[in-house]
N, C-alpha and C positions, 0 to 999 in steps of 0.2 A: 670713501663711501660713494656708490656710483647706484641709485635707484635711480626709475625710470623716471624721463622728465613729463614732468604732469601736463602742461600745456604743450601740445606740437604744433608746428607750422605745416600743415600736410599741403600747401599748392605748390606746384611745381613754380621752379624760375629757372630760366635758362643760364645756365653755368655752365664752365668749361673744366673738363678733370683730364689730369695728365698723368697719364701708366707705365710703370719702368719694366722691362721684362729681360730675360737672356733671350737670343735667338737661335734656333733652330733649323736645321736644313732639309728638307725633306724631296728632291727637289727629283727629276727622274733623268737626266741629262746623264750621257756618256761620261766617261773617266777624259775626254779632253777638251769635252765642253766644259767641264768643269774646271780644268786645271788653267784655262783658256779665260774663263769668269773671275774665277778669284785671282789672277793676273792683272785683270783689270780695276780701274776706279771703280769704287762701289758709291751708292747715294745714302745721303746721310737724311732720314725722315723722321720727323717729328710728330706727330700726329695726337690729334684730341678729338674727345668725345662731344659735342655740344647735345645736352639733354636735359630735362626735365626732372630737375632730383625729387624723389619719393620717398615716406618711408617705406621703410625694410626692404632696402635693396639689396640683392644678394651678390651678383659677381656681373663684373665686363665680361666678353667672349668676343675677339677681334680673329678673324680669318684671314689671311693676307692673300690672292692669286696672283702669281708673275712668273718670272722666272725662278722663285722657288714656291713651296706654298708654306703657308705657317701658321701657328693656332696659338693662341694666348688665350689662357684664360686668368684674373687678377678678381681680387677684392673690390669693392665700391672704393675703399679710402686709397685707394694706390691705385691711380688712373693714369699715367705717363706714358706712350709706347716709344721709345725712341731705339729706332732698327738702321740698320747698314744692310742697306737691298742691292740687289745685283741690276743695275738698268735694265729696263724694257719697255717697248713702245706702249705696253697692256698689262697692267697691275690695277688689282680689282681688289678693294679692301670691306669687308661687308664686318659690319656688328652688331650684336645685340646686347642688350640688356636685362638681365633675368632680377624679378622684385616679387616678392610675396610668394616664392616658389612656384612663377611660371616666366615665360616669355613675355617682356610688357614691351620692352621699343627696340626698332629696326635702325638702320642705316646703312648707305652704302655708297662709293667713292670710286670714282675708273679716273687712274690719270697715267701719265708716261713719268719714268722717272729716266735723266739724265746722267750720264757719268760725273763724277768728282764734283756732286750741285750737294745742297743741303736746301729741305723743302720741310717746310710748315704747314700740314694739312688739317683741316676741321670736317667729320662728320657729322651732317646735321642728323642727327635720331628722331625720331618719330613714333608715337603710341601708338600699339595695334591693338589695345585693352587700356582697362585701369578696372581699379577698383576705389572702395568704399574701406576708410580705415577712424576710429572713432574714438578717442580715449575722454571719459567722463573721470572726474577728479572727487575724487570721496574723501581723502583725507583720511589718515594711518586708522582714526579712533570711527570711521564711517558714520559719521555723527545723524545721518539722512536714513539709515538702517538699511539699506540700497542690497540685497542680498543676492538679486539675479535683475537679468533682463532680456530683452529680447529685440531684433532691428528684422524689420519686415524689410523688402527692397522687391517693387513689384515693376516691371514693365510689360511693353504691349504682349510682347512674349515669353516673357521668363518672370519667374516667382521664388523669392529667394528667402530663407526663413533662417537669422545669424544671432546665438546665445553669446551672452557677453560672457567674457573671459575676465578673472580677479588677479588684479596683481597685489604689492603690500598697498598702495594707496590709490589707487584706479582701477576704473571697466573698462573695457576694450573692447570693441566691434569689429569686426575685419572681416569683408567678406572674399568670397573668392574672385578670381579675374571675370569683368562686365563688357558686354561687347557692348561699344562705341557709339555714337549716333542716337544715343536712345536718351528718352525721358521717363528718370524712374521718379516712383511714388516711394519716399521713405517713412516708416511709423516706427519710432523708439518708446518702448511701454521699459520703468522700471519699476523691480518687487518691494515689496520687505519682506522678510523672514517666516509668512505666515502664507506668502504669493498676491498681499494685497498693493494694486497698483499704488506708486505714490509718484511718477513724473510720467508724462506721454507730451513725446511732441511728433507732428506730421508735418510732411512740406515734400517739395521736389527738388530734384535738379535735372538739367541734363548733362548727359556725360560725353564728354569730346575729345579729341588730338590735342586740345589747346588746356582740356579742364580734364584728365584721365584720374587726375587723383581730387574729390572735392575737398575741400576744406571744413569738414564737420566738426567743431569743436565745441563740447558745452565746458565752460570756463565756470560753471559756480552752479548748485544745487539749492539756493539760498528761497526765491520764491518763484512761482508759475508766470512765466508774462508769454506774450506773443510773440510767434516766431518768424523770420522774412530770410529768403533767400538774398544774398548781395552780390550780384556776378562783377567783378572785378573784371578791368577790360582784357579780352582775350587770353585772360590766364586760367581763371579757376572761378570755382563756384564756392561762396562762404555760408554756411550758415555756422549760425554762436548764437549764441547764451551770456549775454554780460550782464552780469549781476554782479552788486557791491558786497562784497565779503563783509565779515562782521572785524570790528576792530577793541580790542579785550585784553585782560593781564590774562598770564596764562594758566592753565590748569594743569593735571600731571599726566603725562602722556603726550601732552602736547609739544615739549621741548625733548629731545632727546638727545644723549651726547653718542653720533655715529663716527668718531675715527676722533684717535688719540697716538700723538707723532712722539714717544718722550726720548727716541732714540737718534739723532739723528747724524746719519754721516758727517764728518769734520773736513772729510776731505772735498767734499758735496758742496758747492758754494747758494746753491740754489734750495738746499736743505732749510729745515726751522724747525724747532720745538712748534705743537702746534695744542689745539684741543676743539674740534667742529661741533656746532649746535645745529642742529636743523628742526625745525617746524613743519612737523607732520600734519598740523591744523589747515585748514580753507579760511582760517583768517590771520589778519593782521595781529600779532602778539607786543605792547606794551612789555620794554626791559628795563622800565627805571628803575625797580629794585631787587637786580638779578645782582647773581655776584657767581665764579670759578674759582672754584677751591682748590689747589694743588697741596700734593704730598712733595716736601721737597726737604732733604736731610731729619726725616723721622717727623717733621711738622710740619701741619696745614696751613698754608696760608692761603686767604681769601685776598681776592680782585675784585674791585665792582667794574660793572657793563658799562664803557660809553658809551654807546649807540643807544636809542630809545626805542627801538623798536625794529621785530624780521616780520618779512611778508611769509605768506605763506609757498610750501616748499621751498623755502632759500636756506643754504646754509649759511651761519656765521662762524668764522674761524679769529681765535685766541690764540696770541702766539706772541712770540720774544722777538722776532726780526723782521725786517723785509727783505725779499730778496727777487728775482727774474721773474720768480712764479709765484708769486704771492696774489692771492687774487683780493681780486675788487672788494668782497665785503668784508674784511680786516679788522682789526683791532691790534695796532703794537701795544699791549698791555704793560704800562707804568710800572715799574718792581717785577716783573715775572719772574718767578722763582724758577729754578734751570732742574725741572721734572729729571727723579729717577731714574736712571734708562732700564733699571732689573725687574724695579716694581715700585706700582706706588698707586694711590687715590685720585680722583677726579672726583668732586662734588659739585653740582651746579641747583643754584639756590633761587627762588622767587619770593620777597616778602615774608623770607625768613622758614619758607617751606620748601624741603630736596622735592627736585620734579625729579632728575637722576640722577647716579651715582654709579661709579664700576671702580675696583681693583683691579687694574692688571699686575702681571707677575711673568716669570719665563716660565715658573711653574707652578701649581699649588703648593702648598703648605698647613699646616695646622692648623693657621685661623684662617686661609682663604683654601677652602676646597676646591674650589668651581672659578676661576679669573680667567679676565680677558688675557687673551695670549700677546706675549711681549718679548723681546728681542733678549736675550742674557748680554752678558757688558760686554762681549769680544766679539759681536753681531750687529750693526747699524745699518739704517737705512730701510726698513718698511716699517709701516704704521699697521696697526691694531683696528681694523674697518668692521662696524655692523652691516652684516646683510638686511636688508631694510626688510624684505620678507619674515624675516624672524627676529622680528622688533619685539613682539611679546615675548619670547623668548634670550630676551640682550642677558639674562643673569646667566644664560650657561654659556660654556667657553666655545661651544660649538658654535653658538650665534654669531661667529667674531671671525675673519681672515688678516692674515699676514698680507699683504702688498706692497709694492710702493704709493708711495703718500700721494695723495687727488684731494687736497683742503680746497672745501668750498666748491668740489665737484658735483653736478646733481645729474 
């Protein structure tokens, strides 16, 4: 189950990413300068990006000039460039970085490279924009009735007017690239479903090379207080919203079982039977009298929860083993009965009330029409994932992918 994660850490910090590529020759040299180059020692370079991670970054773009020229372009998660260059006195490496689908940071590099040396070099990158990115956390059931909104962003000379965007359990703001240097006025007004206001906050920041992307976070919709910019030293600009979530036994809708593992690879050491709960709620949920029910040889047996309690958006994962990748909120559940791999039941129970329930199956049948989809017995290794966007919809089988297993991913 991989929905989006409800809190982001949006300030830059200075990291280093490293990009693997093949190389390229493009180079314009005669047939015996060439034959005369590649005779010779070549230099072994390493080279990294030092920049300012943002969200939604889209691709590196690394240009090389020397005695050959060369173009890389890579993903954000795969930052490595390690090249075998031909020496010269004048190599000229320029990069950029494209985030929010534009140009946000520069860099560039002139050094000599040496025969038969190996060299480690860092581009320092530099913001030439930023923007403004904003994810408000509503929780699956929108408990706050939050149905649109809107993000003013005014400065001395630009006026900018940004409708918030719904995903399964958050709003989002995003505006476009901001030039630099400037002090914007922000106003965040949110609706309810009739267009009547019910949250407004205003405040400023300014926007710099050091602060391109601010840190706007409202972390809870729970009551109105006042709001303060906190500029952190030479990184970013914070404004939040920390409010104490409510803490409660849960209701229905509020626990939901997103990714169910009953199949899993044998030859896979890192594999596990599994069963994820997640907490679509903005508060703390109370499991002292939860219990997972599995189908296992034509009978149900029930577990009860030992953990007392999930935060909100955390997943918890029920399972039979641990293994390399088993994460942090866990439960080796005592007796687990070793789940169907063709078909079977998931019940998950509160004080003796189902919050959810699914059948999966390879296929339908007679008394299940409609199931979550499931691996047949000569097929192992992905799990049965809810798309969190079609959480109202989890009874149809459309609602549900095949993957490999992510327990406890958010």
């Amino acid at each position: 189950m991989s929905p989006t994660k409800k809190y982001r850490t949006l300030f830059g910090s200075a990291v280093s990413l490293m990009c693997a590529a093949s190389l390229w020759n493009c180079s314009d040299q005669t047939s015996s300068e060439k034959i005369n180059a590649v005779e010779g020692v070549s230099t072994n370079v390493a080279l990294a990006l030092n920049y300012a991670e943002t969200p939604l970054l889209d691709s590196l773009v690394l240009d090389c000039y020397g005695t050959d020229t060369l173009h890389f372009v890579h993903s954000t998660d795969n930052g490595k460039f390690n090249m075998d260059l031909f020496p010269g006195d004048h190599w000229n490496f320029k990069a950029k970085i494209y985030a929010n689908g534009a140009l946000m940071q520069v860099g560039e590099l002139e050094t000599k490279l040496t025969a038969g040396t190996s060299v480690n070099l860092n581009i320092q990158m530099h913001a030439i924009v930023g923007y403004v990115y904003i994810e408000v956390p509503l929780g699956l059931n929108n408990d706050a009735g939050v149905k649109s909104g809107i993000m003013k962003l005014t400065s001395d000379k630009d006026s900018y007017s940004i409708p918030m965007e719904q995903t399964a359990s958050s709003g989002v703001f995003k505006s476009d690239m901001l030039k630099l240097g400037a002090n914007y006025d922000v106003e965040i007004i949110l609706y309810d479903a009739l267009g009547k206001e019910i949250y407004k906050l205003t405040d400023q920041f300014l926007l710099t090379e050091d602060s391109p992307v601010p840190d706007l976070t409202l972390n809870s919709l729970r009551t109105q207080v006042a709001l303060a910019v906190n500029a952190a030293s030479n990184k970013n600009v914070s404004l939040s919203l920390p409010l104490p979530a409510g803490y409660r036994k849960p209701r229905i809708d509020d626990l939901l079982i997103t990714e169910v593992f009953p199949a899993p690879d044998s030859k896979d050491s890192s594999q596990f039977e599994f069963v994820e709960i997640y907490n679509g709620s903005l508060d703390t949920l109370i499991l002292d009298d939860c219990s997972i029910g599995l189908t296992s040889s034509s009978t149900l047996k029930t577990f009860p929860l030992t953990v007392s309690e999930i935060l909100p958006n955390q997943a918890l994962v029920l399972g039979s083993s641990i293994s390399e990748k088993t994460p942090a909120l866990f439960i080796n559940t005592d007796g687990w009965a070793d789940m169907t791999g063709t078909k079977g039941a998931v019940v998950f129970k509160c004080d003796g009330i189902t919050l959810d329930t699914l059948f999966y199956a390879g296929e339908p049948d007679s008394l299940h029409t409609n199931v979550v989809p499931a691996l047949g017995s000569s097929k192992y290794g992905s799990s049965a994932q809810l798309k969190l966007d079609q959480w109202k919809n989890r009874a149809d089988s459309t609602a549900w992918t095949l993957a490999p297993p992510t327990p406890g991913e958010i």
